[in-house]
Backbone as a chain_set.jsonl record, in Angstrom:
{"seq": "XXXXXXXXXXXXXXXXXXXXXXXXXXXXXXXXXXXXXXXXXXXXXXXXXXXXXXXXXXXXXXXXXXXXXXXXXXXXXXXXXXXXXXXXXXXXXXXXXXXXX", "coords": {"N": [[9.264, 10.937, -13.489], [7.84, 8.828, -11.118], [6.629, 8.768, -7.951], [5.554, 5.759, -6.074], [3.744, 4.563, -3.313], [3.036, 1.864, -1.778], [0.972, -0.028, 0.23], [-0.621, -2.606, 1.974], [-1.971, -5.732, 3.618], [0.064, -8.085, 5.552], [-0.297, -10.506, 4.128], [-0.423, -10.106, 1.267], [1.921, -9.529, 0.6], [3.978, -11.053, -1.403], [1.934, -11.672, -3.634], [2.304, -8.503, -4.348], [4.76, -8.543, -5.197], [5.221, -9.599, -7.384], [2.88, -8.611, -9.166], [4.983, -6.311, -9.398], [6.939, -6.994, -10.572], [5.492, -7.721, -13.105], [5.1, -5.826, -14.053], [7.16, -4.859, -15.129], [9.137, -3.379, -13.397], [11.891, -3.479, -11.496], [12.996, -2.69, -9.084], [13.125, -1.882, -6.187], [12.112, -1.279, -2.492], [11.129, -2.313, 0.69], [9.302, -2.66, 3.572], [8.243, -4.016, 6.407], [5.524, -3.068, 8.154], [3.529, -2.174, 11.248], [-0.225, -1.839, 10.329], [-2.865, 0.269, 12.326], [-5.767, 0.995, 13.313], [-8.149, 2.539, 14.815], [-10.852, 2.83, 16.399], [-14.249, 5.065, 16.014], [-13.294, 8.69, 15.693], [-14.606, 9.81, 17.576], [-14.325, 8.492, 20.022], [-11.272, 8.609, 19.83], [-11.082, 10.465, 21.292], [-12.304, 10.856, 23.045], [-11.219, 8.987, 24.766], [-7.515, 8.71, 25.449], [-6.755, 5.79, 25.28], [-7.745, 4.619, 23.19], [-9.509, 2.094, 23.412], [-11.328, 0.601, 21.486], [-9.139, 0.002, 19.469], [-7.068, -1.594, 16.832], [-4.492, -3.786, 15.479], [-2.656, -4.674, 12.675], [-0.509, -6.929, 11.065], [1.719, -5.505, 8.367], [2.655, -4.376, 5.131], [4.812, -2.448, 3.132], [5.362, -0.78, 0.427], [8.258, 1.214, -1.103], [8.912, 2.796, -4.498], [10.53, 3.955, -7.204], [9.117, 5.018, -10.483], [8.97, 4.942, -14.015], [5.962, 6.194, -15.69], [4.145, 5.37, -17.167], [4.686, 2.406, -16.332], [4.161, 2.375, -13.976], [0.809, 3.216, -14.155], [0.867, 0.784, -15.105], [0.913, -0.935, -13.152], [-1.011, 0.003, -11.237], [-3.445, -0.734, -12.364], [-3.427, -3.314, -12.297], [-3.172, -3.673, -9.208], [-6.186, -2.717, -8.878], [-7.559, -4.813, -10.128], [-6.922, -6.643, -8.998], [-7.894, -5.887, -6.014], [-10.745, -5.868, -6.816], [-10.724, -8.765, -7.091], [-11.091, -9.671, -4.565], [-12.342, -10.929, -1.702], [-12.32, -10.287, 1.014], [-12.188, -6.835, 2.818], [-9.953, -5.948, 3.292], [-6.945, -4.843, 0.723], [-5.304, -3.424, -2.117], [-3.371, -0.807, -1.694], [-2.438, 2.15, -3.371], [-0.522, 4.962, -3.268], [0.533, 7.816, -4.963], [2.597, 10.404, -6.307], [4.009, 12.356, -8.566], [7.464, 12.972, -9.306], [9.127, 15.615, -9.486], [12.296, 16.315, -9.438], [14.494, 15.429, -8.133], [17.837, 14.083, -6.258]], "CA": [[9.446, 9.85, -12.555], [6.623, 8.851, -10.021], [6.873, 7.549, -6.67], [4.467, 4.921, -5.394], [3.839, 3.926, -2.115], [1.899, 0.743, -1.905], [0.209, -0.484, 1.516], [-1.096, -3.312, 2.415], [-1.712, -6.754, 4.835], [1.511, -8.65, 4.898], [-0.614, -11.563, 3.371], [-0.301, -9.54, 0.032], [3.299, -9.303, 0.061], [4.035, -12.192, -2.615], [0.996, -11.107, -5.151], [2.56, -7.271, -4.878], [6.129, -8.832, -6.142], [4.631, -10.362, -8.902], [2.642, -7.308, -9.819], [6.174, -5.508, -9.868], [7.843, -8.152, -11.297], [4.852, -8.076, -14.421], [4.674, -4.804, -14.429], [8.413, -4.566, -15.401], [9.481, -2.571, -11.671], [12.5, -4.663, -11.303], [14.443, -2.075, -8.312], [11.844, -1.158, -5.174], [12.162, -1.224, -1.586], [9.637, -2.59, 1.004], [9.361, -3.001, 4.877], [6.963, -4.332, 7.627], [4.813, -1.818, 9.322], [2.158, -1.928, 11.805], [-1.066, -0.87, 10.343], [-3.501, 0.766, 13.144], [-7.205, 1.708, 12.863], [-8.902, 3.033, 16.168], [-12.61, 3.392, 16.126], [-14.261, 6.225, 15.585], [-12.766, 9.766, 16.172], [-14.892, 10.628, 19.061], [-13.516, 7.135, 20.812], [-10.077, 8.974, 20.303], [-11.019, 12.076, 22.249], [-12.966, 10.673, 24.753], [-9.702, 7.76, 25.391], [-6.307, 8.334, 24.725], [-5.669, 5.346, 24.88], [-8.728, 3.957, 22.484], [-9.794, 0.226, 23.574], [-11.304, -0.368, 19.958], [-8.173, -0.069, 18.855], [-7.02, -2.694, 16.005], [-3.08, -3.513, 14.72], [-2.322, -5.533, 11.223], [0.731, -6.529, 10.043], [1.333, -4.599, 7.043], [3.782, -4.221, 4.477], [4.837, -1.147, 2.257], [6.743, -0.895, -0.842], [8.095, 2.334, -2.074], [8.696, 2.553, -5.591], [10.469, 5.042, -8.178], [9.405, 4.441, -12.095], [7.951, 5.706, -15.04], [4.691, 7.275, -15.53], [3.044, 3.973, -17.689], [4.944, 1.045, -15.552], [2.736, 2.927, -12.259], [0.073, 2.816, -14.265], [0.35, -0.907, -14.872], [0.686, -1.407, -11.512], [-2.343, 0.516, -10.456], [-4.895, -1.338, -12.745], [-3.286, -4.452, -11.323], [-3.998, -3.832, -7.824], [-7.341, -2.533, -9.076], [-7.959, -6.009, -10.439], [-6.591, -7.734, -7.512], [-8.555, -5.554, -5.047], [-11.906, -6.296, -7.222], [-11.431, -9.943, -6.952], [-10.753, -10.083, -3.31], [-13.874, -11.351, -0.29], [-11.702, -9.177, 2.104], [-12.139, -5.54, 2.919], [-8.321, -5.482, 3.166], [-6.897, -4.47, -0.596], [-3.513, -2.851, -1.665], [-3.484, 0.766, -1.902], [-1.214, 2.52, -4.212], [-0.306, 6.43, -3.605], [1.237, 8.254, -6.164], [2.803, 11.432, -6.571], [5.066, 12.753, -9.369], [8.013, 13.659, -8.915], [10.671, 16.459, -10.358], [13.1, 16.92, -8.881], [15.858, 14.696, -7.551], [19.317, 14.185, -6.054]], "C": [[8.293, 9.91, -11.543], [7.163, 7.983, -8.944], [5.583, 7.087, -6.011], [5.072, 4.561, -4.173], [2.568, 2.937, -1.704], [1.79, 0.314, -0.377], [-0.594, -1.493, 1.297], [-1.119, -4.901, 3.339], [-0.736, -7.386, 4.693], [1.084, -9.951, 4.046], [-0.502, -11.281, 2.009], [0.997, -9.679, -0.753], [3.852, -10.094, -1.487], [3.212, -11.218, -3.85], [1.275, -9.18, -5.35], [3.619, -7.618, -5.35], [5.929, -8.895, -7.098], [3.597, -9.404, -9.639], [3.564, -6.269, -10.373], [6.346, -6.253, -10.917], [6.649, -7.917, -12.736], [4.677, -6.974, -15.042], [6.686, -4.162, -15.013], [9.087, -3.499, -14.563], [10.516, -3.767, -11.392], [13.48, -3.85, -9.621], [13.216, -1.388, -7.45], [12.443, -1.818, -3.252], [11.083, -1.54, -0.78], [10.247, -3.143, 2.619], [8.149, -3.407, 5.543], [6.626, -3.302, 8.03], [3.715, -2.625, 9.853], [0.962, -1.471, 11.464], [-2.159, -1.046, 11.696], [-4.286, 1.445, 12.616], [-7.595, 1.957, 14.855], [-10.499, 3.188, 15.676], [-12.478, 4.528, 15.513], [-13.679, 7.745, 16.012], [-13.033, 10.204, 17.111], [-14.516, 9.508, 19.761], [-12.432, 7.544, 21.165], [-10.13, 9.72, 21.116], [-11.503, 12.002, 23.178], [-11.381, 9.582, 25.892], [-9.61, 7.855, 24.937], [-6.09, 7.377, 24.454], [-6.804, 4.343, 24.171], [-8.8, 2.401, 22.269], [-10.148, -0.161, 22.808], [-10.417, -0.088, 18.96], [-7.797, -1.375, 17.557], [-5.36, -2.387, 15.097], [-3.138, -4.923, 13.821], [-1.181, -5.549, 10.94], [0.323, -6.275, 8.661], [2.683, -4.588, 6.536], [3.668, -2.796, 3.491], [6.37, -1.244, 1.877], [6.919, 0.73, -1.209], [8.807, 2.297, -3.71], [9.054, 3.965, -6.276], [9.897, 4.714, -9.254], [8.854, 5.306, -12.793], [6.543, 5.569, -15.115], [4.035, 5.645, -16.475], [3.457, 2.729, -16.708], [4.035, 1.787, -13.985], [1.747, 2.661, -12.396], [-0.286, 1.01, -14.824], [0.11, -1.137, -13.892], [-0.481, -1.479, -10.84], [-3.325, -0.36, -10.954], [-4.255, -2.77, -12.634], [-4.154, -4.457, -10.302], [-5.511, -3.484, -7.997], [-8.198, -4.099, -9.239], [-7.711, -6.931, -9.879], [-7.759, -7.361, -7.108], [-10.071, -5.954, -5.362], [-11.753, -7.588, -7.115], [-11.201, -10.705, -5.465], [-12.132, -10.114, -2.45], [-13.315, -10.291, 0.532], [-12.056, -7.597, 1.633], [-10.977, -5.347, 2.772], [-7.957, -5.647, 1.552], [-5.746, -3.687, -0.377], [-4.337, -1.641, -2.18], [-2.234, 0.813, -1.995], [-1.214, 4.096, -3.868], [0.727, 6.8, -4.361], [1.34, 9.565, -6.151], [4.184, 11.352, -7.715], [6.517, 13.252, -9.067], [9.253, 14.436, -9.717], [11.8, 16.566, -10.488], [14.029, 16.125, -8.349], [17.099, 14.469, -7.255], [20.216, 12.909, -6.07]], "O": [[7.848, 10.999, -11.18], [7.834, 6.952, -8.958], [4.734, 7.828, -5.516], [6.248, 4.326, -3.892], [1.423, 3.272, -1.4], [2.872, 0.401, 0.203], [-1.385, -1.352, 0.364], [0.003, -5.168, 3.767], [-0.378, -7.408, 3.516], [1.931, -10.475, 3.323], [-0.468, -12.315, 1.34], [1.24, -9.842, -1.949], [4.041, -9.455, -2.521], [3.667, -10.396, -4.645], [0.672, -8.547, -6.217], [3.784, -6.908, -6.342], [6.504, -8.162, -7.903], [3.569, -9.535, -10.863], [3.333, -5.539, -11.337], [5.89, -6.078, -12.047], [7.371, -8.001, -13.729], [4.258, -6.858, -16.194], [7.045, -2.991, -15.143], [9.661, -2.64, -15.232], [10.097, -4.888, -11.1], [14.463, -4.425, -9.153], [12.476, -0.524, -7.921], [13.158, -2.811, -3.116], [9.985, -1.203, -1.221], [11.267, -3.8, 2.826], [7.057, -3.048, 5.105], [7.489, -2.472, 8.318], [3.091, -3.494, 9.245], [0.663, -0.521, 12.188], [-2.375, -2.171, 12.147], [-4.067, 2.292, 11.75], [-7.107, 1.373, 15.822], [-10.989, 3.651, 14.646], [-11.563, 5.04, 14.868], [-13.73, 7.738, 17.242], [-12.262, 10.911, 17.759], [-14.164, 10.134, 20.761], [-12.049, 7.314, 22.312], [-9.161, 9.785, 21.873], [-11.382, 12.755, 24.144], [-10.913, 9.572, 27.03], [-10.25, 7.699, 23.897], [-5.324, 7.26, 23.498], [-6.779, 3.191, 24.603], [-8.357, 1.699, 21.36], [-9.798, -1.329, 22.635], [-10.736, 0.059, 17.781], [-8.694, -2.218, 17.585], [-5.033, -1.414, 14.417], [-3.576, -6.001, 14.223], [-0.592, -4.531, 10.576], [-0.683, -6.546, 8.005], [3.687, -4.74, 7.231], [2.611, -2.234, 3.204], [7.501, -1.481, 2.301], [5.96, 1.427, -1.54], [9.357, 1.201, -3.819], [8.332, 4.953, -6.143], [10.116, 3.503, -9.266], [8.304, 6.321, -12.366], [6.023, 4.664, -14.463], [3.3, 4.967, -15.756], [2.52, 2.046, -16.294], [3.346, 1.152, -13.186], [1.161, 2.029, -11.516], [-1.322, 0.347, -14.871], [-0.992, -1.598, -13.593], [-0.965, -2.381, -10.157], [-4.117, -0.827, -10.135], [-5.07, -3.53, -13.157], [-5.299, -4.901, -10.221], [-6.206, -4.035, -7.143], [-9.209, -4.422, -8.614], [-8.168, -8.047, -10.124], [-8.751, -7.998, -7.462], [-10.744, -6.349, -4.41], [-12.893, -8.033, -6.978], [-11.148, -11.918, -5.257], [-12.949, -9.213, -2.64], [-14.043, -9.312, 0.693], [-12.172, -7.205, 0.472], [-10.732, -4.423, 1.996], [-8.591, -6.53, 0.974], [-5.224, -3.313, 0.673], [-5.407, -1.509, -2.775], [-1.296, 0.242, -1.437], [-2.229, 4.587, -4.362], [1.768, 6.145, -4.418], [0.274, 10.16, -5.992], [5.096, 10.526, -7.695], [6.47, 14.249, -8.347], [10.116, 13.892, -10.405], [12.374, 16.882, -11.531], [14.609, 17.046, -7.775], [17.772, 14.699, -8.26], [21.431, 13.008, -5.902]]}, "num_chains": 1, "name": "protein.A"}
């Protein structure tokens, strides 16, 4: 079993359903978040409270399934993220997992 955790702008939300949805992922979970970038690292340490700060709505799905329906998924968003003008793109993390209750 693998669990994905997909990220990205909430403008995505729709075209990541329909990546589930094609990728045969019919049972997933998904909330709003805040994403936050700050400049660069020495910006943080010089100010706490870092004025080139920057917040995105964002969405994130998590995701149990099998080990080939993930990899549909992934060379989806791969083939999204390649035909996108934007820097913004979904990101997929993935870890395996064993063990469950």
């Amino acid at each position: 079993m693998i669990l994905l955790h997909i990220v990205a702008v909430h403008d995505f939300e729709d075209d990541i359903k329909s990546m589930l949805k094609k990728a045969n992922i019919t049972v997933f979970s998904y909330t709003a978040v805040t994403g936050f970038k700050t400049g660069d690292d020495s910006a943080r340490s010089e100010n706490w409270f870092a004025l080139n700060s920057h917040e995105n709505d964002s969405i994130m799905f998590i995701v149990f399934t099998e080990k080939e329906k993930a990899e549909n998924l992934k060379t989806a968003a791969l083939l999204f993220n390649a035909s996108q003008e934007t820097l913004n793109g979904i990101h997929i993390y993935s870890s395996e997992t064993t063990r469950f209750v």
